[in-house]
LORO-502306 format. One line per 3 residues: number of its first residue (from 1); their letters; for each residue x, y, z of C-alpha. Coordinates in nm, 4 decimals, always signed. Layout:
% residues N
NUM = a = X Y Z; ...
//
This chain:
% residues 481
1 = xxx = +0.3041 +2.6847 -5.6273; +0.5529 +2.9082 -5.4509; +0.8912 +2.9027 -5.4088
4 = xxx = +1.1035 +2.9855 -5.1215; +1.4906 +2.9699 -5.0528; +1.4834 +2.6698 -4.8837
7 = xxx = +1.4243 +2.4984 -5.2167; +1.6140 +2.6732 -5.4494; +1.9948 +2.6971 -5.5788
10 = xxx = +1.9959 +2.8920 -5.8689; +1.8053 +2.9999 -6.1987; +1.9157 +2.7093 -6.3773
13 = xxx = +1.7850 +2.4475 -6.0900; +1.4551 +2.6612 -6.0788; +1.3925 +2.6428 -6.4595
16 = xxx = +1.4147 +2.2959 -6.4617; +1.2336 +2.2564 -6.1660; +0.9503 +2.5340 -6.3455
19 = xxx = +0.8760 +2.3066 -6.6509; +0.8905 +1.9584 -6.4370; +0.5570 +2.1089 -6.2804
22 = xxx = +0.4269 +2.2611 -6.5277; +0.4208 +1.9433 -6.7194; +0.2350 +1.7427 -6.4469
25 = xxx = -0.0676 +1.9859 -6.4502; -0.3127 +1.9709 -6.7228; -0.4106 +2.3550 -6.6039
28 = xxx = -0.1306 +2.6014 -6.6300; +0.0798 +2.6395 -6.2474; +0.1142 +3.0021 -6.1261
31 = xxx = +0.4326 +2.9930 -6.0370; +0.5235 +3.2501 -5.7770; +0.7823 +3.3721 -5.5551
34 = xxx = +0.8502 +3.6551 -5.3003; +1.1174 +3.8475 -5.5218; +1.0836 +4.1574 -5.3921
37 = xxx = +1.4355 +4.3008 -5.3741; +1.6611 +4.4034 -5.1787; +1.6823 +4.2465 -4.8852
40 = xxx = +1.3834 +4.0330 -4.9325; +1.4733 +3.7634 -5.2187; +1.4315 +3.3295 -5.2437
43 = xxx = +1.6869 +3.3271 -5.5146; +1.9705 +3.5357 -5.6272; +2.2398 +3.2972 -5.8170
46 = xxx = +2.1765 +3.3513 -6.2101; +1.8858 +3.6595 -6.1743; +1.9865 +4.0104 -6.0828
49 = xxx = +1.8416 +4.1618 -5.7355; +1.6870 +4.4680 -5.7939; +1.7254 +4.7102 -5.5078
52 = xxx = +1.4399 +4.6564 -5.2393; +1.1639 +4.9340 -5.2104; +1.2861 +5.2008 -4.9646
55 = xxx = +1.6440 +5.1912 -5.1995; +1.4363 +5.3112 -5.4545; +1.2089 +5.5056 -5.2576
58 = xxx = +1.5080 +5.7081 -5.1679; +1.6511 +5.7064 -5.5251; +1.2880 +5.8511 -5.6559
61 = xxx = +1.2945 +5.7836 -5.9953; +1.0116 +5.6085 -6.1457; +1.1578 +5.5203 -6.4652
64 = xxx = +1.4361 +5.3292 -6.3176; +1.2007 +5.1700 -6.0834; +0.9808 +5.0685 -6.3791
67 = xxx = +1.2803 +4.9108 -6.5601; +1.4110 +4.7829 -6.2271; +1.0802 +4.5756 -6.2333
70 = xxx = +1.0638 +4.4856 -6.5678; +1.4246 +4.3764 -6.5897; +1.3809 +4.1638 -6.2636
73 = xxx = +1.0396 +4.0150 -6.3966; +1.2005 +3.9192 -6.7575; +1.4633 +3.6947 -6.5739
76 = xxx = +1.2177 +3.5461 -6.3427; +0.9406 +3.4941 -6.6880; +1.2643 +3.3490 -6.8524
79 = xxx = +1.2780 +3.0677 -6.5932; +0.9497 +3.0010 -6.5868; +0.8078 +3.2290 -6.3070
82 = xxx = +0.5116 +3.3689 -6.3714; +0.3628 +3.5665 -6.0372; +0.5694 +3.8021 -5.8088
85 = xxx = +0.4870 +3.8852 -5.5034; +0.5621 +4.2445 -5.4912; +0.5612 +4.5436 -5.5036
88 = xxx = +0.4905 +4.6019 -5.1135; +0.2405 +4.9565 -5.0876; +0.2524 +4.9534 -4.7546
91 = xxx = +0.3166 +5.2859 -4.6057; +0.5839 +5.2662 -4.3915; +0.5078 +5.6108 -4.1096
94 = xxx = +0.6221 +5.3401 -3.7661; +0.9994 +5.3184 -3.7070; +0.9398 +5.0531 -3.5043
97 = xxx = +0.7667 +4.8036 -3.8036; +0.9683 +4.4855 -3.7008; +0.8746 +4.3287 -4.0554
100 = xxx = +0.7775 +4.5733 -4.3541; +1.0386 +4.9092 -4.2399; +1.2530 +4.9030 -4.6170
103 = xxx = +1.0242 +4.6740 -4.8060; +0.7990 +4.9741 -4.7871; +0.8620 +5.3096 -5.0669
106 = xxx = +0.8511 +5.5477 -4.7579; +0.5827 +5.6956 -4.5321; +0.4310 +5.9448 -4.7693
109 = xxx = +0.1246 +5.7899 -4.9283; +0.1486 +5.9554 -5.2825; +0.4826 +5.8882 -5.3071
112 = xxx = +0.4442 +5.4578 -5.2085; +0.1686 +5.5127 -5.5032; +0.3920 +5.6662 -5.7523
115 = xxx = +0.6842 +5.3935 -5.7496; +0.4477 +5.1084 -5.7054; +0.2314 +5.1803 -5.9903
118 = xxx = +0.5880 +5.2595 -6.1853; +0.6547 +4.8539 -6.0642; +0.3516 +4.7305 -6.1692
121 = xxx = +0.3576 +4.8708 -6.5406; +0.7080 +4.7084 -6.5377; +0.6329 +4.3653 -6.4166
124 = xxx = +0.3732 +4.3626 -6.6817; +0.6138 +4.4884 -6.9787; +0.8449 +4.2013 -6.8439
127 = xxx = +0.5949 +3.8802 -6.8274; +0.5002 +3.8606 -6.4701; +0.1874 +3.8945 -6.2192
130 = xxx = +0.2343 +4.1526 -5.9696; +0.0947 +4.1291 -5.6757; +0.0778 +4.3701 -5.4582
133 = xxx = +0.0458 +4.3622 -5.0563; -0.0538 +4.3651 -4.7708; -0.4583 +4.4946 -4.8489
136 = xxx = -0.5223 +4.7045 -4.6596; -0.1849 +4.7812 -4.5277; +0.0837 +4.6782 -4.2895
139 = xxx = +0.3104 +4.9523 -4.2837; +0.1780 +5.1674 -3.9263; +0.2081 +4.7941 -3.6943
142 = xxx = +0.4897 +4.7858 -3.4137; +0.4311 +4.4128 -3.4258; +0.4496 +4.1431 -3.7027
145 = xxx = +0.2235 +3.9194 -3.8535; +0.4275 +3.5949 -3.8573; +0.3846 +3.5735 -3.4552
148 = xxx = +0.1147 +3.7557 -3.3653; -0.2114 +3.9451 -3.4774; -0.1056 +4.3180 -3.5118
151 = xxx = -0.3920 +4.6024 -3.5234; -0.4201 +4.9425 -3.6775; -0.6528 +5.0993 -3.4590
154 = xxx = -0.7142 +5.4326 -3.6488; -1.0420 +5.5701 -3.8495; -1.2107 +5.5488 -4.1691
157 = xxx = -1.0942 +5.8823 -4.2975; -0.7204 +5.8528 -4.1815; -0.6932 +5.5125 -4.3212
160 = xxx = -0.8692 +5.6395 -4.6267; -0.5937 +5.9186 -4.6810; -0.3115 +5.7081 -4.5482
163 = xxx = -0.3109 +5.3448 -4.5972; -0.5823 +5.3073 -4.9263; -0.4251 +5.5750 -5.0925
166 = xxx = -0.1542 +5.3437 -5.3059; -0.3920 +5.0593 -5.3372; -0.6731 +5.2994 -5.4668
169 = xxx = -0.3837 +5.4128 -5.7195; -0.2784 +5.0695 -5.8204; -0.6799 +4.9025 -5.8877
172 = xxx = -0.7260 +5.2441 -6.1279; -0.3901 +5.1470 -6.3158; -0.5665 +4.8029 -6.3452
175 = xxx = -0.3211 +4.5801 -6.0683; -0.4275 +4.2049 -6.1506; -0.3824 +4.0256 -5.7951
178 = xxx = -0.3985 +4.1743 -5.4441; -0.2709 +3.9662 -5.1052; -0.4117 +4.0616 -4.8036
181 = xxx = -0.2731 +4.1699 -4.4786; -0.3236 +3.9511 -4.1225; -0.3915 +4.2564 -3.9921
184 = xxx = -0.7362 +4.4007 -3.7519; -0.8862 +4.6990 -3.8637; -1.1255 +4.8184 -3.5975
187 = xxx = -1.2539 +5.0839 -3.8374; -1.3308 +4.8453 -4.1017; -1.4231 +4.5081 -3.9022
190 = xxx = -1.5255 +4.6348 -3.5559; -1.5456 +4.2095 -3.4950; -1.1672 +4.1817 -3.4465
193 = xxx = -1.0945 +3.9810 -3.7326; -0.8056 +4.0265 -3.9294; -0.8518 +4.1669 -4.3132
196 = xxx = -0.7979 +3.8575 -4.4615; -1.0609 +3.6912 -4.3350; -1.3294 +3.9566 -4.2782
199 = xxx = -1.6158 +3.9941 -4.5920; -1.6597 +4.3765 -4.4835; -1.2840 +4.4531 -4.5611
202 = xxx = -1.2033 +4.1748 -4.8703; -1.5854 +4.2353 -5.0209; -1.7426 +4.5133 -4.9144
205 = xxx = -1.4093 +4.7528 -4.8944; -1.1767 +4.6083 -5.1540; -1.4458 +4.4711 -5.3931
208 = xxx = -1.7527 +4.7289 -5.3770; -1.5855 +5.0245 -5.2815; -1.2301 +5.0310 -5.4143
211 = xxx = -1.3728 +4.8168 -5.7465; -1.1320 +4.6119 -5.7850; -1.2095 +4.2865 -5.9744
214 = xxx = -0.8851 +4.0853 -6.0000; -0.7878 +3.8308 -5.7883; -0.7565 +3.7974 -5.4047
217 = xxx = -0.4893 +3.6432 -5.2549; -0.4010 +3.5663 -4.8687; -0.1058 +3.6357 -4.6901
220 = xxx = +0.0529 +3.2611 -4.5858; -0.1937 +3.1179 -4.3096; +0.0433 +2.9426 -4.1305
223 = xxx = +0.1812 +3.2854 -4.0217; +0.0936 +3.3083 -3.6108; -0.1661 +3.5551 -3.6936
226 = xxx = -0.3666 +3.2796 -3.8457; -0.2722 +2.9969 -3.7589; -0.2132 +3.0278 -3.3673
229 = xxx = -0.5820 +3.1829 -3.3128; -0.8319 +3.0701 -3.5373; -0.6409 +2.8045 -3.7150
232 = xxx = -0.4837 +2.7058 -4.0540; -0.8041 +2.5066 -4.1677; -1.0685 +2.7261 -4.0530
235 = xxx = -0.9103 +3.0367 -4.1052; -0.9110 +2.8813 -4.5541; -1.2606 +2.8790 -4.4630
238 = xxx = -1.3220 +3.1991 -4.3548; -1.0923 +3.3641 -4.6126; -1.2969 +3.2201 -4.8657
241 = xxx = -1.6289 +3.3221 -4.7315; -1.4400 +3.6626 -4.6920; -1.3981 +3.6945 -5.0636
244 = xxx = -1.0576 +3.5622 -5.1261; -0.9844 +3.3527 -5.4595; -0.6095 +3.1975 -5.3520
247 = xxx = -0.5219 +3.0669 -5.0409; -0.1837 +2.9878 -4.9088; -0.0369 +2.7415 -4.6967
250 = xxx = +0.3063 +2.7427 -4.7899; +0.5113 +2.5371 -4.5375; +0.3477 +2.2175 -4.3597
253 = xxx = +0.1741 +1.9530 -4.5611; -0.0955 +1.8319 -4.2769; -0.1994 +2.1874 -4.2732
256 = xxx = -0.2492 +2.2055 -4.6785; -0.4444 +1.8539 -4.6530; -0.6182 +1.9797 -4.3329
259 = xxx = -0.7519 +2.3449 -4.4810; -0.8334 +2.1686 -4.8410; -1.0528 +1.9533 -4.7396
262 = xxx = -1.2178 +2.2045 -4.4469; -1.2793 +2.4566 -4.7617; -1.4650 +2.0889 -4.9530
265 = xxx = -1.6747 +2.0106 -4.6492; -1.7706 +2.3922 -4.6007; -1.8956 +2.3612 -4.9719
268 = xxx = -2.0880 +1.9968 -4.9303; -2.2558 +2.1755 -4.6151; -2.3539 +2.4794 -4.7921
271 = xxx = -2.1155 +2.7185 -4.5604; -1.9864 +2.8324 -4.8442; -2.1819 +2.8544 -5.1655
274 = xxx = -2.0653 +2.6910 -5.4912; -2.1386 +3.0134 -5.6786; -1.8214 +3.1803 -5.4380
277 = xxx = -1.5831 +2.8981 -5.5798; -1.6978 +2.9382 -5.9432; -1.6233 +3.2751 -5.8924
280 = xxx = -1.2754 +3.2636 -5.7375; -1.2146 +3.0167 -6.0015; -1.3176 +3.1904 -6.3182
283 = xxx = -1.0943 +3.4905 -6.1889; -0.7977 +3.2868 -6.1684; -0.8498 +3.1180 -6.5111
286 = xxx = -0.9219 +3.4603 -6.6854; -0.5858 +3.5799 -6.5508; -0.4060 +3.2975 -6.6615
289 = xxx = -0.5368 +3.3343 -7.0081; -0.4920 +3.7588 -7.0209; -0.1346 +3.6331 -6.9235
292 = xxx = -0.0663 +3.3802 -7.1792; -0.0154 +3.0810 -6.9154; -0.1415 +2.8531 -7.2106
295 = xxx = +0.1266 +2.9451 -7.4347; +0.5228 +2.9132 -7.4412; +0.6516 +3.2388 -7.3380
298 = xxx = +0.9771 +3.3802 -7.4643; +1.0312 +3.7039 -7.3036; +1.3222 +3.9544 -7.3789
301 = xxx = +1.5965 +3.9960 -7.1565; +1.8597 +4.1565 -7.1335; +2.0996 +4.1555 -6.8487
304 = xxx = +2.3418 +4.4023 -6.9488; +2.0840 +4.6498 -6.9181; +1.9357 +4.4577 -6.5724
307 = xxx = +2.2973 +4.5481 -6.4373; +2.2974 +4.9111 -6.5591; +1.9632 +4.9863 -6.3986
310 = xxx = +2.0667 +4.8323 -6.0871; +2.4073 +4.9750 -6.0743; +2.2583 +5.3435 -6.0800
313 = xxx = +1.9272 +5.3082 -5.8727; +2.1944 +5.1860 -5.5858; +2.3979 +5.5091 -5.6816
316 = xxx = +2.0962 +5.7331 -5.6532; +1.9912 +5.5461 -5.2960; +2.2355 +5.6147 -5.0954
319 = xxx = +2.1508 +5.8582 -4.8642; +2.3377 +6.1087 -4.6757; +2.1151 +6.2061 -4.3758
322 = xxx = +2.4080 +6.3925 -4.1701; +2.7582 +6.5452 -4.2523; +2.7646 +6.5457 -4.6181
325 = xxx = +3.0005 +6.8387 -4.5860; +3.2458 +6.6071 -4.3989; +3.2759 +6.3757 -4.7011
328 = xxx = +3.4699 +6.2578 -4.9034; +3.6674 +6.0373 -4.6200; +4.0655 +6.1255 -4.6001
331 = xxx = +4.2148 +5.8079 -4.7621; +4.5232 +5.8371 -4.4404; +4.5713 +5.7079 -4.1761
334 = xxx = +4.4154 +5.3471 -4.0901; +4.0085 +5.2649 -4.0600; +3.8461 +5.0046 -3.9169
337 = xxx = +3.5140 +4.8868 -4.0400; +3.2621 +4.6962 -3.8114; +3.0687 +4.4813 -4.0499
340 = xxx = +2.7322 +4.3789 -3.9112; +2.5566 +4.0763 -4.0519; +2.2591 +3.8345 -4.0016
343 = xxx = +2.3895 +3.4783 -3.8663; +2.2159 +3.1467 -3.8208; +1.9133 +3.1197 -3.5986
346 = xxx = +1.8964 +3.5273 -3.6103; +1.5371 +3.6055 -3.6420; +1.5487 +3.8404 -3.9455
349 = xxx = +1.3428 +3.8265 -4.2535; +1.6490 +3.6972 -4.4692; +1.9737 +3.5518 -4.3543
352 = xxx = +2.2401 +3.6291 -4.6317; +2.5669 +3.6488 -4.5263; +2.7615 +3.9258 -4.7855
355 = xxx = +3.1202 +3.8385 -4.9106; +3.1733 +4.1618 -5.0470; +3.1623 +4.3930 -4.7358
358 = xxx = +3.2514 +4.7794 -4.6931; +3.5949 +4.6870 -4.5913; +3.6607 +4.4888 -4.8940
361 = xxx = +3.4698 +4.7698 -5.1342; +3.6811 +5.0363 -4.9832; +4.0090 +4.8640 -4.9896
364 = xxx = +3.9759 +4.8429 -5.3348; +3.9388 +5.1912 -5.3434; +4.3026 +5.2713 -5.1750
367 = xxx = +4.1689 +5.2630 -4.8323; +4.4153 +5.0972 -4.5684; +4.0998 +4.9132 -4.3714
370 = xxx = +4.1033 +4.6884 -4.0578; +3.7655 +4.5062 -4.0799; +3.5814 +4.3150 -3.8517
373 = xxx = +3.2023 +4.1164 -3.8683; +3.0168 +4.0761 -3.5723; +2.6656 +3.9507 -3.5625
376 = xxx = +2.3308 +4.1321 -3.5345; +2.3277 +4.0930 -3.1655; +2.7096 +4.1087 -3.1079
379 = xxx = +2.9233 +3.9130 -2.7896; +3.0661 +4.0255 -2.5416; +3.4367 +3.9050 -2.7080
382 = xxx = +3.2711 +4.0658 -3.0547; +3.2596 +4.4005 -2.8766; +3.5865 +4.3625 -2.6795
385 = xxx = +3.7576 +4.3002 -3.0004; +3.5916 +4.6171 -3.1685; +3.7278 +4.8312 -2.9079
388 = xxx = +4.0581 +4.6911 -2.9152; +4.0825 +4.7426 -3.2987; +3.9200 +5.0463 -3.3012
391 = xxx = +4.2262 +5.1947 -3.0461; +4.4662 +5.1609 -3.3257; +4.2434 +5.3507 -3.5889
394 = xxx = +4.2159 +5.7431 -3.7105; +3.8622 +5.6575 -3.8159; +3.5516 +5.3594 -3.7845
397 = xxx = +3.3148 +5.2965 -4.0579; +3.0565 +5.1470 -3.8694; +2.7831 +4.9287 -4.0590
400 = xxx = +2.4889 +4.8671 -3.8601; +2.1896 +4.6221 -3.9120; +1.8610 +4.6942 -3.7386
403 = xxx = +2.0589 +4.8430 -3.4642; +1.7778 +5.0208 -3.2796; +1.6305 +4.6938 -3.1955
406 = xxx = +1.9534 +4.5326 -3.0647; +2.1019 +4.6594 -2.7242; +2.4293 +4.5013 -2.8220
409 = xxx = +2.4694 +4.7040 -3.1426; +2.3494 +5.0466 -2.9845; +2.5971 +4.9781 -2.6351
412 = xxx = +2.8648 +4.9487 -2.8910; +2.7644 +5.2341 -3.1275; +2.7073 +5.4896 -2.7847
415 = xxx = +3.0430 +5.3739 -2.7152; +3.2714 +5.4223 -3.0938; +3.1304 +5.7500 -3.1293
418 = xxx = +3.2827 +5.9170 -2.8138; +3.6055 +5.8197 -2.8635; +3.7447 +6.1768 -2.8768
421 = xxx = +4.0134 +6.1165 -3.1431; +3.8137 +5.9144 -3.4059; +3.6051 +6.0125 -3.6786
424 = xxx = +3.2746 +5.8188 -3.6894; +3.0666 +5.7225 -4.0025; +2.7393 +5.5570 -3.8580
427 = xxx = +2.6271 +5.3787 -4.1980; +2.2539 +5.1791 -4.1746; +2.2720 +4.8717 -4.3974
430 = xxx = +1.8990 +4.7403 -4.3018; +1.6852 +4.9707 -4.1445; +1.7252 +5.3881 -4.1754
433 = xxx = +1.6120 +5.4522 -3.8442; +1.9222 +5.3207 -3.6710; +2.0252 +5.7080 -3.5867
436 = xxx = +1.7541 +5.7350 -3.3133; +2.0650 +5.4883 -3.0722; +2.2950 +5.7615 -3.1620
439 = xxx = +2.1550 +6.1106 -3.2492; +2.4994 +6.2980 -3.1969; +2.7415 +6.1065 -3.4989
442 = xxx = +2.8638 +6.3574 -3.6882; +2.8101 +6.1380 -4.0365; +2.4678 +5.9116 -4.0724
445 = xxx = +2.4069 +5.7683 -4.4543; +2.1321 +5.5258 -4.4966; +2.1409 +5.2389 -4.7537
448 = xxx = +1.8454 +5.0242 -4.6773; +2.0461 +4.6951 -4.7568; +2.3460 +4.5190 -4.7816
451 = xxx = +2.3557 +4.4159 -5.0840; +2.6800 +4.3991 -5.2992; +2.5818 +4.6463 -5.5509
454 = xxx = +2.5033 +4.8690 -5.2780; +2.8085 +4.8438 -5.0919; +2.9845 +4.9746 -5.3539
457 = xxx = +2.7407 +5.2592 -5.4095; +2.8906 +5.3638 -5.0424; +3.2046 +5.2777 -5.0701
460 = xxx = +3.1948 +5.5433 -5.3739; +3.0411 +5.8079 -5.1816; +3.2518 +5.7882 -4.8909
463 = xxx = +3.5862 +5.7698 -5.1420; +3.4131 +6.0909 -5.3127; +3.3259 +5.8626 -5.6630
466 = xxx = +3.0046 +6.0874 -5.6751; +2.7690 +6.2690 -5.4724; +2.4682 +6.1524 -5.2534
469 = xxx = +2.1119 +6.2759 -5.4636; +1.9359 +6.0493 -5.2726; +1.5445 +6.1874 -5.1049
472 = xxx = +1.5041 +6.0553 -4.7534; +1.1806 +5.8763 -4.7747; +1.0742 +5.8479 -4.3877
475 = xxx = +1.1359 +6.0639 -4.1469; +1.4585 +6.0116 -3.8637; +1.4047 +6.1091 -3.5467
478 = xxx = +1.4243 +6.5137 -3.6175; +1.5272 +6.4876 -3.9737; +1.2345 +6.4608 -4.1853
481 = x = +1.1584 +6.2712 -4.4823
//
């Protein structure tokens, strides 16, 4: 089974839900979820949210990313979770990745391997299955997988030194469960096939070459990728011919009938051989006894310490990419802050809206702040009303979300920062390329999500609480990683 937001409330709703359907199965359930972090979470009432990846890519500290992970992966084993989908190894080197960008560590391959192995250890000291994604990797697409079939078009070798490099690290360190990536790789599957369902990639690549022997799990089928070219049923087919052990379907209920009982027939006709379904099934039974699935689990928590590890890996994340010698912020005079935030019907991965914003975080701080939210793609009266405010201010503390890929935000960014008598903090809450719409701010700071623990990680730097440490993790327009 997995879980997704639309069916959760909180940890004490999801515990009870854990053990209803765990007591209808005569097999133990993995019960699984896509807590990665960050800005990518089904449930954050009663469990603490770990920073997502790039946070903690730019905090580089593998111990605290370890504990992050086993912390997080305690709370979720408490409940009765039992498989995470995470840590993402994708290597993030394409600003313009619509859908992996700060689930990823960074763009540099050794370093993605470093913190993800760190993640794994800790999601095993804490209970819970990592699995790791997207095999072979997602991070160099400018398109994204839930609509449409994206393609990383370069060679063997590059691949090899790019893209393989953290899973390579993570099957040594002995990973249990792998999900694979909608993705073509000519250099791999010259057919056009994406990974997930082509044998040369999930058997001949992952298997034979890489070695890995755990199990193989697909991306969600019912992604475009899948399910608007070959087709939900036939593509479970073809992902188990491929090699893979778990398939998932993980929103419509015609589909899950439909590619269950395509995968039966293909096994009456002899498509598929019974010998590949003994095999995906042993796998998943070993892992659910190595795990202790039969057996009550009481794992240790300890939240105090799940609070203290995420307090300080948000401290170490913040990053000041431009004008650290213009910080800390003068506490006179008046500042507005434009607030930018996912609405309803905004395609984004996840639609939180935030109560505790910057202006909030830095109010408490002594700040006299004029705050205003806008949405992702702001109005016309949004932006009118940003300029008017913005007239009566000595400074704007501007808080952009995925700005380079809305007109709206950069128009209004362009226009903020060359208004001669303000000072301008340009302050990326999603994505850390946002700089590219306005190269010439004088102050850029990424912090990879919006988060309320983060928030207050800048807030502190901009009041002069501490100093940035942070490592840039991918490069920004001319300022490297």
């Amino acid at each position: 089974m997995i879980f997704f937001r639309r069916n959760l409330t909180n940890a004490s709703q999801v515990s009870a839900l854990c053990d209803a359907l765990q007591r209808e199965s005569e097999i133990p359930l993995f019960l699984a979820i896509d807590q990665e972090g960050g800005m990518v979470v089904r449930l954050e009432e009663g469990v603490t949210v770990m920073p997502g990846a790039m946070a903690q890519g730019a905090a580089a500290d593998p111990e605290l990313t370890r504990e992050a992970a086993r912390w997080s992966g305690a709370e979720l084993r408490d409940i009765g979770i039992n498989m995470n989908f995470a840590p993402c190894l994708d290597v993030n080197n394409n600003p313009k990745n619509p859908v992996i960008g700060v689930r990823s560590y960074g763009e540099n391959p050794e370093h993605v391997s470093l913190l993800g192995t760190a993640a794994i250890q800790g999601y095993r000291e804490g209970g819970v299955i990592a699995v790791t994604k997207h095999f072979p990797g997602h991070g160099d697409t400018a398109s994204d997988s839930h609509h449409e079939l994206p393609s990383v078009p370069h060679a063997a070798d590059r691949l090899d030194e790019v893209e393989l490099v953290p899973f390579r690290a993570t099957i040594e360190q002995g990973v249990d469960a792998i999900m694979t990536a909608h993705v073509m790789f000519p250099a791999f599957e010259p057919s056009g096939i994406p990974a997930t369902l082509s044998r040369r990639i999930l058997t001949g690549l992952l298997r034979r070459q890489l070695g890995f022997q755990g199990v193989i799990v697909t991306d969600c089928l019912e992604m475009n990728a899948i399910s608007e070219t070959i087709g939900v049923a036939r593509g479970s087919v073809e992902a188990v011919k491929a090699g893979a052990d778990l398939i998932l379907v993980s929103h419509r209920l015609d589909r899950q009938i439909a590619a269950l009982e395509a995968v039966m027939e293909a096994v009456m006709a002899g498509e598929i051989p019974e010998s590949r379904i003994d095999e995906a099934a042993r796998r998943i039974w070993n892992l659910k006894m190595q795990k202790g699935l039969f057996q009550i689990s009481h794992p240790v928590t300890d939240k105090n310490r799940a609070e203290e590890v995420l307090r300080k890996l948000c401290e170490a994340a913040v990053t000041v990419v431009k004008g650290e010698e213009k910080l800390p912020l003068s506490r006179g005079g008046k500042t507005l802050v434009v607030w930018t935030e996912p609405r309803a019907g905004t395609e984004v991965v996840e639609v939180i809206a935030q109560e505790w914003t910057l202006g909030a975080a830095l109010t408490r701080l002594g700040f006299d702040i004029e705050e205003i939210r806008i949405g992702i793609e702001p109005t016309p009266q949004e932006a009118e009303a940003v300029i008017s405010l913005a007239e009566g201010c000595t400074r704007i503390l501007f808080a952009s979300y995925d700005a380079a890929f809305s007109s709206g935000q950069t128009a209004l960014i362009q226009k903020l920062s060359e208004f001669p008598s303000h000072d301008f903090v340009l302050a990326a809450m999603r994505t850390p390329y946002d700089l590219v719409v306005a190269p010439a701010v004088a102050i850029y700071i990424c912090c990879y999500e919006n988060k309320p623990a983060m928030v207050t990680a800048l807030a502190g730097v901009l009041a002069g609480e501490y100093k940035s440490t942070a490592k840039q993790p991918v490069t920004i327009g001319s300022y490297k990683g």
